[in-house]
Structures are given as C-alpha cells and as structure tokens.
C-alpha positions in Angstrom: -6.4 10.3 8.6 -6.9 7.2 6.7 -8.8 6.6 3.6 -12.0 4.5 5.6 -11.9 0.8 7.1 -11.0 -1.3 4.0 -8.1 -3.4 4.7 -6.3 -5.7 2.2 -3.5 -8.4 2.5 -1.9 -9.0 -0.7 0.9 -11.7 -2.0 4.4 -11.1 -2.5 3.9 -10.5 -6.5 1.8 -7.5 -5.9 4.5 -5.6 -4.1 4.3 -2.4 -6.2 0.3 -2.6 -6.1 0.9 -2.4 -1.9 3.3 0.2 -1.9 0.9 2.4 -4.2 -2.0 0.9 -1.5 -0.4 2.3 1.5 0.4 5.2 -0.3 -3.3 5.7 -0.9 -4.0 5.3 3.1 -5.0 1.9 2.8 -4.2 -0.8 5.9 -1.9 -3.4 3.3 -0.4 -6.1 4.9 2.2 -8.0 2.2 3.0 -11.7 2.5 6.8 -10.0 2.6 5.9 -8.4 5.9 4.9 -11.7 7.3 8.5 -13.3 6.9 7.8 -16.8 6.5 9.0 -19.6 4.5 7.2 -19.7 1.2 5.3 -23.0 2.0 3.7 -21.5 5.3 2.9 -18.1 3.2 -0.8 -19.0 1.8 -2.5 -21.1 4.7 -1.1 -17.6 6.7 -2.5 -15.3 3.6 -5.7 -17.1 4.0 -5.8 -17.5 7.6 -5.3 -13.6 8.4 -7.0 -12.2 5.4 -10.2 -14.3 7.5 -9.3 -13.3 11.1 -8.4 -9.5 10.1 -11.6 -9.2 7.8 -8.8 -8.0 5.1 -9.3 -8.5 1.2 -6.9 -10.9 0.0 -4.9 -9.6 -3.4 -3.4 -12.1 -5.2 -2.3 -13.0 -8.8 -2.0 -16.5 -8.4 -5.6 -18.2 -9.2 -5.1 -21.4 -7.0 -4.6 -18.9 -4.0 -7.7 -16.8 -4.6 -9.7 -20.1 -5.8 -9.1 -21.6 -1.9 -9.5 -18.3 -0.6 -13.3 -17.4 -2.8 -14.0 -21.3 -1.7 -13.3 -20.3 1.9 -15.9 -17.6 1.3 -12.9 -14.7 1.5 -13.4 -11.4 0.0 -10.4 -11.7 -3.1 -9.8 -10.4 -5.7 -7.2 -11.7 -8.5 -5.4 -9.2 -9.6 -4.5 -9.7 -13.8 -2.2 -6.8 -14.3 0.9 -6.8 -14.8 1.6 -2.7 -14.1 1.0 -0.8 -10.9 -2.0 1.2 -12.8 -3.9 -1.6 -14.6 -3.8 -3.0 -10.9 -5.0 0.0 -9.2 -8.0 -0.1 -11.8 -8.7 -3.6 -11.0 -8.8 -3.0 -7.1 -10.4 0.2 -7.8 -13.4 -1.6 -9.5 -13.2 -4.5 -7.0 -14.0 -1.7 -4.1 -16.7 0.7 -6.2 -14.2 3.7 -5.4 -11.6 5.8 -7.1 -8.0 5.3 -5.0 -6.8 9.0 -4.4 -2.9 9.0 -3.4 -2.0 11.9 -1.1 0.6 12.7 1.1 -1.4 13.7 3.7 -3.6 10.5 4.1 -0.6 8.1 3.1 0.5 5.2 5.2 4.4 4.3 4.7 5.1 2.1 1.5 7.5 0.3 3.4 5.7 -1.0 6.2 2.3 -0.3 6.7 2.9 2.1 9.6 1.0 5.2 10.0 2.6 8.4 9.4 2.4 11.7 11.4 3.8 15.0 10.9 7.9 15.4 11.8 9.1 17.8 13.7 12.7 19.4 11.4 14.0 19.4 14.9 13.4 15.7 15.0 14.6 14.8 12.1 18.2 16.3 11.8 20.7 13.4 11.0 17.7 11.5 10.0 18.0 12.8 6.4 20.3 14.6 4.2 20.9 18.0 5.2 20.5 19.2 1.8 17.2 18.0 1.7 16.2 19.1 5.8 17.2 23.0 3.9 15.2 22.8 1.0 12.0 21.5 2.0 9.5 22.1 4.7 6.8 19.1 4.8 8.1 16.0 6.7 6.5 12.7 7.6 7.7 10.1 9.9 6.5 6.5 10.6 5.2 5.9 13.8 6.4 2.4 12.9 10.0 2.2 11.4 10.6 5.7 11.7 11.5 6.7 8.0 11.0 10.2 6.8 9.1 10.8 3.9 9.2 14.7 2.2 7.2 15.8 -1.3 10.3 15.4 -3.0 10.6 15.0 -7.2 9.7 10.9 -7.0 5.9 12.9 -5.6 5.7 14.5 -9.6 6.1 10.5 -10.7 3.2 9.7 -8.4 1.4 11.8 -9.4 1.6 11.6 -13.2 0.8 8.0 -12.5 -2.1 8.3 -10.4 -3.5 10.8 -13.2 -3.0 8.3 -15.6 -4.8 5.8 -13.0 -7.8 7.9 -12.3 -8.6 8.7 -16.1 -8.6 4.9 -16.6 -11.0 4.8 -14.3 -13.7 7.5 -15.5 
C-alpha cells in the first residue's frame, strides 16, 4: 500500500530527503539511480520528471529555473537537514508525510516492499536478528530485508520532530 499517486524525481544532493521519501511510500526516483555521467544528469532529470508526470526536487536553482520554464511541477528544496526538507515538500504537496513501515518503499531503491516469509530469509540476515524479531520486509526489487529494528526509534523521533514543524 502506497501513500497515493504523487511521484517525485529528485537530484543527487537530496539523497537523505529520498531515502526519508521512499520511506514514507512515496515513488522517488534519484538522479543516483539513473547512473549517468553528471553532464547527461539534468536534460535526463528534466526529461523524465516530464514523461513520468513526477515532481522534480532539486536544490540547485538553475535546475528548477529550466525545469518551472518548462512548465514542470518543482520544487527547490532550501534545506539543508532531512526535516527542514520534509517540511518544505510537505508544504509543496498540502499534506503531512507520515513514515511507516507498513506503507514504506525501500530507501535504497525505490522498490516496493512486501511482507518476508522467516523461512525465506534465513542467511539473508544475521541470525541474531532472524531470533529476535518477528516483522520482516523484502524488496520485490533488490531483495534487501528490512525489520523494526532500533534505527526505527531514530525515525521516528525524527519524523515527530518533522510533523510538529509542520502543525
């Protein structure tokens, strides 16, 4: 289940702002997934953001200038930390970004992620970890595992932090 149809495609300085994106459920592509030489990157940033009706994120003003002349949805993002960002997008969009495990998309590559099977997942993950905890996720994409495990309480304290920003 993902957060609705909003999609964004974001530059390669907002890469904590698409992690937290994709952890939210959002559809992020980064100019990093793209793997292209840095002279190719904004003409692609530009030309996908239009063909994939995405948002384009971006902290450089010359980028968002060509892509708001283009008549692109952009935003530029101004902040330089992970929550003043998610505040800026969050305005940008009219709606508060909720980040939960359940409706999260995997940080590392946009991929959705479904429910794992422990059986699955023996080998995948250290066994300490397969013992002590009973939630598991798994990208349909790149296959990583993802568990509530204590990086979740950093999230959250974060996205608390976020969403009073935001009142």
């Amino acid at each position: 289940m993902f957060t609705d149809t909003m999609k964004f495609i974001a530059d390669g300085m907002l890469g904590k702002l698409t992690r937290w994106l994709r952890l939210a459920g959002y559809n992020v592509v980064s100019v990093a997934d793209l793997k292209l030489p840095p002279k190719e990157q904004d003409d692609e940033l530009l030309a996908r953001a239009r063909s994939e009706a995405r948002m384009l994120l971006t902290s450089d003003l010359a980028l968002y200038k060509r892509g708001r002349k283009s008549g692109l949805r952009a935003l530029l993002v101004r902040g330089d930390d992970v929550v003043s960002q998610l505040v800026e997008v969050s305005k940008k969009i009219g709606k508060v970004i909720e980040i939960s495990p359940e409706s999260s998309r995997c940080p590392a590559c946009n991929g959705s992620l479904v429910i794992a099977d422990k059986g699955k997942i023996v080998g995948l993950i250290p066994a300490t970890v397969l013992r002590t905890h009973q939630e598991f996720w798994q990208c349909t994409r790149c296959k990583k595992v993802y568990w509530l495990g204590s990086h979740w309480a950093t999230i959250i304290d974060m996205a608390s932090r976020y969403t009073e920003m935001v009142k």
